[in-house]
Structures are given as C-alpha cells and as structure tokens.
C-alpha positions as a printed NumPy array, in Angstrom:
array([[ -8.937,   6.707,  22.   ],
       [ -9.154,   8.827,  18.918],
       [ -4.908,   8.623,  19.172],
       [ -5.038,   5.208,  19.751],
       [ -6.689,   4.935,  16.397],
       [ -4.413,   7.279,  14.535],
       [ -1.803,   4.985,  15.635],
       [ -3.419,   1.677,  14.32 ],
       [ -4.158,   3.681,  11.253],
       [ -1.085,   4.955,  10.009],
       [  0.956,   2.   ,   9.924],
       [ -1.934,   0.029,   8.071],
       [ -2.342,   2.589,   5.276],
       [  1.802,   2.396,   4.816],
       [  1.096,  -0.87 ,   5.078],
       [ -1.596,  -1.202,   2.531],
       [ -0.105,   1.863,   0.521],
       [  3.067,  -0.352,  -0.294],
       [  1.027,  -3.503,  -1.278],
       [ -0.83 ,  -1.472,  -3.535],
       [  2.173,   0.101,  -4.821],
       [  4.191,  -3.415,  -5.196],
       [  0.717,  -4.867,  -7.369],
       [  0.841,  -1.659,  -9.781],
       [  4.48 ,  -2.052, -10.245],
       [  4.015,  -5.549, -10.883],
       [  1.06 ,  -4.896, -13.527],
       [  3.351,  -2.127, -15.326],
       [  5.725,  -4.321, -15.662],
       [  3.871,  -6.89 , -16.812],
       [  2.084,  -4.911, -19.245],
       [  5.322,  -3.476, -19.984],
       [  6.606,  -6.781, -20.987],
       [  4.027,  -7.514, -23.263]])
C-alpha cells in the first residue's frame, strides 16, 4: 500500500512541481516586462 502511494505521489508532485514552476516563470516574466 504504502508503495502504491509513493507511486501516485511522485508523479503528482512532478506534476504539480512543473505547474508551479510554469506560473512563476510566467509572473517573472510578466513582472519582468513591466
């Protein structure tokens, strides 16, 4: 079970890690540009 969840886990907080990543990127830029 506990390996099971490691698995869901993982991928998700890539997952999420990039989103977030993308957003402050975006905002930097954004900022950035003005």
């Amino acid at each position: 079970m506990k390996i099971y969840i490691i698995r869901v886990i993982i991928p998700l907080g890539i997952v999420i890690g990039s989103v977030v990543l993308g957003f402050g990127t975006y905002y930097i830029l954004k900022l950035g540009g003005l």
